[in-house]
C-alpha angles and dihedrals in degrees: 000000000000117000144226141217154126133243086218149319141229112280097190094085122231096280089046082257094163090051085052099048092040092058088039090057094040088046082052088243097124140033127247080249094061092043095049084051092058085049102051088047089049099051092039086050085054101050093037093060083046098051091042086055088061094245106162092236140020110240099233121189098042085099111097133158088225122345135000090225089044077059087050099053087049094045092061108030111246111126115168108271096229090070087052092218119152121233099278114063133205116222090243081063103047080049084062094038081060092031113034122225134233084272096043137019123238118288101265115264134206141155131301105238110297102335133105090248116098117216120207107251123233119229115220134190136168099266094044111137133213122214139154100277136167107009096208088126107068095036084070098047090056082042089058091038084052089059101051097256136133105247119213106183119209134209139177101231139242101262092043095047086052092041094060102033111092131237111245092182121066110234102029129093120204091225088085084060092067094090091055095050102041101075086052078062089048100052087052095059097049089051096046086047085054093061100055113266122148097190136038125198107223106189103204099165091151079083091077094058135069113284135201110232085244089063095038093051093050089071103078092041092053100041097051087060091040094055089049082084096077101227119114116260122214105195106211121196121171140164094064143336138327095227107171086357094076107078078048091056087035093059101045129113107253143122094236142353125217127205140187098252088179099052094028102024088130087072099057096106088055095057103041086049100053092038105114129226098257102049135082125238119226107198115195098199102149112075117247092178109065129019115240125121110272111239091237096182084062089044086050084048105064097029104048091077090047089053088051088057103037096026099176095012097076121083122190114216143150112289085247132326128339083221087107104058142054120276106232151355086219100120107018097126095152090060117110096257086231088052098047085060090066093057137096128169129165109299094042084048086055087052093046093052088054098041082054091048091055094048090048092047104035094017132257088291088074104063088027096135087046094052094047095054090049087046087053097050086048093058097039094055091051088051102043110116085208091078104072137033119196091207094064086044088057088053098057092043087062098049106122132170098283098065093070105041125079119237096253128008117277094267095063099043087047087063091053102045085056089051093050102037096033089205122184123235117287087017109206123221139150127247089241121268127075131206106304100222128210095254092055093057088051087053096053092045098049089044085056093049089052088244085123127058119232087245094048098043094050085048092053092045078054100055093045081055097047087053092045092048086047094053100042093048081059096058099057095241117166105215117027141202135208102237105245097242097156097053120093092197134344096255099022086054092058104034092061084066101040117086114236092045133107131186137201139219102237102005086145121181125180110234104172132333102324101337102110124188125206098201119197131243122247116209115156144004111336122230143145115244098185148351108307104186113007104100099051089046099043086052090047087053094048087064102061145042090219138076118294120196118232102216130217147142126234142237096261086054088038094063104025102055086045127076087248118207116268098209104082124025118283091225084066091048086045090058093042083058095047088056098053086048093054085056088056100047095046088063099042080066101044081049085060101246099144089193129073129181121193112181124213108176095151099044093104087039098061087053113126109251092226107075082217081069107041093082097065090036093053097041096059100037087054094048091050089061105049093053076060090051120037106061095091132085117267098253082064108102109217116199135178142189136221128176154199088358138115105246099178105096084048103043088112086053090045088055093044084058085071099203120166090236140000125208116195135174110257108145096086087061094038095236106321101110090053088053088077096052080050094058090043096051098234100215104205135059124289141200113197106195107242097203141051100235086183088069125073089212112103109219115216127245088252086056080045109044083046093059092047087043084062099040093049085054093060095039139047103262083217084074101037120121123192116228143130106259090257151349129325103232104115105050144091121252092235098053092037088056083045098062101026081059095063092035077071101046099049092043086064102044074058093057090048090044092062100026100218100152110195100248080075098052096047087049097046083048 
């Protein structure tokens, strides 16, 4: 009898009830108790819609109150030393270890793999130490037991969790750490054996990327130790394919092996083929990384064979987990009722699991009426005359060289620009967004709701502009935005505004913590049928003598942080979005904004995870962003902005992008991100964010004039901007003011510092 099961499900509830209760706590609202309570219900609500599907087991241990890594960090006792925690952390100290405190800043962040979601990163020395920590595990796998549920725990394993972590010594690799932490491995699994459990979910996804021979070659030594402990081990590997990994994974000695049969479905005969008798085959055939109804009769196609050979020996489960995407259609009563066919999140991809064990297992007659809906979304999704658009096709086809290339070479636009913004040394800018108040997000709701008048919503955006022009006037910053008060989220906000996009009402996605995104949904051909942002920018301009930054966000963004349609290439939407962006661009500037920002967060985040991959993938993601961008006279300044990413192994791609400046987060890694712009040369400007805006804490000048000091070390001051290493959201405007305040401050020690008045750059100009 064939099996069923998921890698993982979303733990922010339906409502976003974990992102509620976590602001309550940290607010002081609410008690550890009450938020304990949101998370028990949370995690009861997930394995009950698991076990009502009819999966063979409940994933236990995907629940986390911030980050799975972050879990990880707790489970075996390695905070970082400089928080000076002990092994076994309070939830009021991993809270510290994701936040910072007045003593340490937040644990660095960056993103898991190539998804939208940002993982906690551990900090490893020499001298680092594993022990049996938090025990929040196991309390939730008596919790499921409690319940009446058959519990599957998952971990992320010991090669990945080293893999990941990041070396804070010179001179040590913390591979050599792998025999200290592996008996703390160990020590789990027999616990977790002891209480009962038959499988263990063991996440190596480390399997799907390029590995060195030393790494490869860890595996056998660590999962022989790690099968001594007598539980059976299911390997799981996702986001591609395994390649020359998979006799490693093959060989291994485990109980099962799972494997993304979506992003790495051309390897199945090898697999199949190197599976040995005695293991079980995982096969992630439903997608958990985008959120369009699986084709189960072709599921049912090229497995049915495979179940004849293995019988009870294939299990059926998600490619990876249902983390990414949103946790049900229930509810989604705004969304065109075609459209809503084509769509799967978490909760329909459980049904359809269950809907392909009981055709393996009874036949296809069985689960006849189910098929045959699915067929008819199918077909009804390849008909539809909404997908594509043959203006848009025109457009591409007449995409030539000259669309993607500026007027003059960075060095003589950079002249002109000097001559036009007459900028001072160090100049200080945001990265665009401001603290959304309470009383904006009223604003937006009750304008929604129809509650607000378009007139009286447009004069209250105003006013939240005015007051972000006036602060930041007062502040002495350089270049200034205009808040975005107006905008929900950086993609959703668009595109609302862009053809070939749909939204939902409670498509929720973690993202990181408590910051949940809701991404769009692209459908069809992608345009922009009006002005998006002029009108907000041009008033905020109005307001001021100085700069203002036109704010958008680019084609790479644009693509990455949406469900993007599987039916065409994403390289061709990219280019239909870079497009409507250009457009936009174009009449930002008529409208005489001589500073553009196109944003590209997630440019580092859409690379491929094989090296082998990463050329096709660069050239046409650079080229995306230049049709956004090179549309505009050479005196225009075009920025961008990418962030919690390592940008060293693309540097040559990021240049290619050509932008005018870059501004990166670097503050969480105190420079060292910035040192690798410094070896390539980076030839255009940069602005390495000098605080940390995900913190509370507010960083002095002095934090803030070393980690210029040391930029400026590694670039030439004549190219250094001043900014936090992203936008202000999320914080509060007392704390904003705070630590803007001492952007400027130390932005100006700095001038003083280097003593290049501005008399000298307008002449050199």
């Amino acid at each position: 009898m064939a099996r069923a099961h998921v890698l993982g499900v979303p733990r922010i509830g339906p409502q976003r009830e974990l992102k509620s209760a976590l602001e309550a706590y940290w607010r002081g609202d609410i008690d550890e108790a009450a938020l304990q309570s949101v998370a028990s219900g949370i995690r009861q609500a997930n394995w009950q819609r698991q076990h009502a599907a009819g999966l063979d087991f409940v994933t236990v241990g995907d629940f986390a109150f911030y980050d799975q890594m972050l879990n990880h960090v707790a489970l075996l006792g390695c905070a970082p030393a400089r928080f000076g925690f002990g092994s076994t952390l309070g939830l009021a100290e991993y809270f510290q270890l994701a936040r910072g405190n007045a003593a340490s800043p937040a644990m660095e962040m960056t993103k898991w793999f190539d998804t939208n979601y940002h993982y906690l990163v551990p900090e490893l020395k020499p001298d680092t130490q594993f022990s049996p920590g938090t025990a929040w595990l196991f309390d939730e796998v008596a919790e499921a037991r409690t319940a009446g549920f058959n519990p599957k725990p998952v971990l992320i394993g010991p090669l990945t969790f080293l893999y990941l972590a990041k070396e804070k010594t010179a001179g040590f690799s913390r591979l050599d750490l792998l025999d200290r932490l592996l008996p703390v491995y160990g020590a789990i699994l027999a616990r977790l054996k002891a209480q009962g459990v038959e499988w263990v979910q063991i996440d190596e996804p480390i399997l799907a990327l390029d590995l060195d021979a030393d790494w490869r070659t860890a595996f056998e030594r660590a999962y022989h130790q790690l099968n001594a402990a007598g539980v059976k081990l299911l390997l799981a590997s996702y986001f591609g394919p395994l390649r020359e990994n998979l006799q490693v994974a093959m060989k291994l000695p485990v109980a099962g092996v799972h494997v993304d049969c979506v992003r790495g479905g051309d390897e199945l005969a090898q697999v199949i083929d190197w599976l040995p008798v005695s293991k079980v085959l995982s096969a992630g055939v439903i997608d958990g990384r985008n959120v369009w109804a699986t084709d189960l009769a072709a599921v049912l196609d090229r497995f049915e064979e495979v179940h004849r050979r293995l019988g009870d020996r294939l299990w059926v489960a998600s490619s990876c987990s249902l983390l990414h995407v949103p946790v049900s259609l229930t509810g989604e009563t705004r969304l065109d009722p075609e459209l809503r066919r084509w769509l799967a999140f978490a909760d329909e991809k459980i049904t359809a699991l269950a809907v392909l064990k009981t055709a393996f297992n009874a036949g296809r007659a069985a689960v006849a009426a189910a098929l045959a809906d699915n067929q008819q979304a199918l077909a009804s999704r390849r008909a539809s005359t909404r997908v594509h658009d043959a203006a848009v096709g025109e457009r591409l086809a007449a995409l030539t060289a000259t669309h993607d290339t500026r007027n003059q070479p960075f060095a003589a636009r950079q002249a002109a620009q000097r001559v036009r913004l007459k900028l001072p040394p160090f100049p200080t800018t945001t990265i665009g967004s401001f603290p959304q108040t309470a009383e904006i997000r009223s604003a937006r709701a009750r304008f929604r709701k129809g509650e607000l008048s378009e007139a009286e919503y447009t004069a209250t955006m105003q006013r939240e502009i005015r007051r972000a022009v006036e602060k930041q006037e007062a502040l002495g910053l350089d270049v200034l935005v205009h808040g975005e008060a107006e905008r929900n989220d950086m993609v959703e906000y668009f595109g609302e505004q862009l053809a070939g996009y749909a939204f939902t009402q409670n498509g929720w996605v973690q993202s990181y913590g408590s910051r949940c995104v809701k991404p769009p949904v692209i459908y069809g051909d992608v345009s922009r049928p009006r002005p998006m942002t002029v009108e907000w920018t041009r008033y905020a301009q109005s307001l001021t003598d100085k700069p203002m930054k036109g704010m958008l966000t680019g084609p790479v963004t644009m693509l990455q942080w949406s469900f993007v349609r599987d039916d065409q290439p994403r390289s061709t939407t990219a280019l239909q979005i870079a497009l409507a962006i250009r457009d936009e661009v174009n009449d930002l500037e008529a409208a005489g904004i001589g500073i553009i920002q196109i944003d590209e967060p997630a440019y580092r985040e859409g690379l491929p995870l094989r090296k082998a991959d990463w050329p096709a993938y660069l050239d046409w993601a650079s080229r995306a962003f230049r049709i956004s961008a090179s549309g505009v006279a050479d005196t225009t300044q075009i920025h961008t902005h990418m962030c919690y990413s390592e940008f060293n192994d693309i540097l040559p791609a990021i240049a290619a992008m050509d932008a005018d400046v870059i501004t990166i987060e670097t503050s969480r890694s105190d420079m060292e991100l910035l040192r690798g712009f410094g070896d390539f040369n980076y030839p255009n400007e940069i602005g390495p964010g000098v605080y940390d805006i995900h913190s509370p804490r507010v960083p002095t000048a002095a934090d803030m004039t070393r980690l210029l000091e040391k930029a400026a070390q590694v670039i030439p001051p004549d190219n250094l901007w001043v900014n936090p290493d992203c936008g202000l959201k999320t914080r509060g405007w007392a704390e904003t003011e705070a630590a803007l305040a001492n952007m400027v401050a130390a932005a100006r020690t700095l001038r003083h510092t280097y003593a290049r008045p501005l008399a000298a750059t307008t002449a050199q100009a």
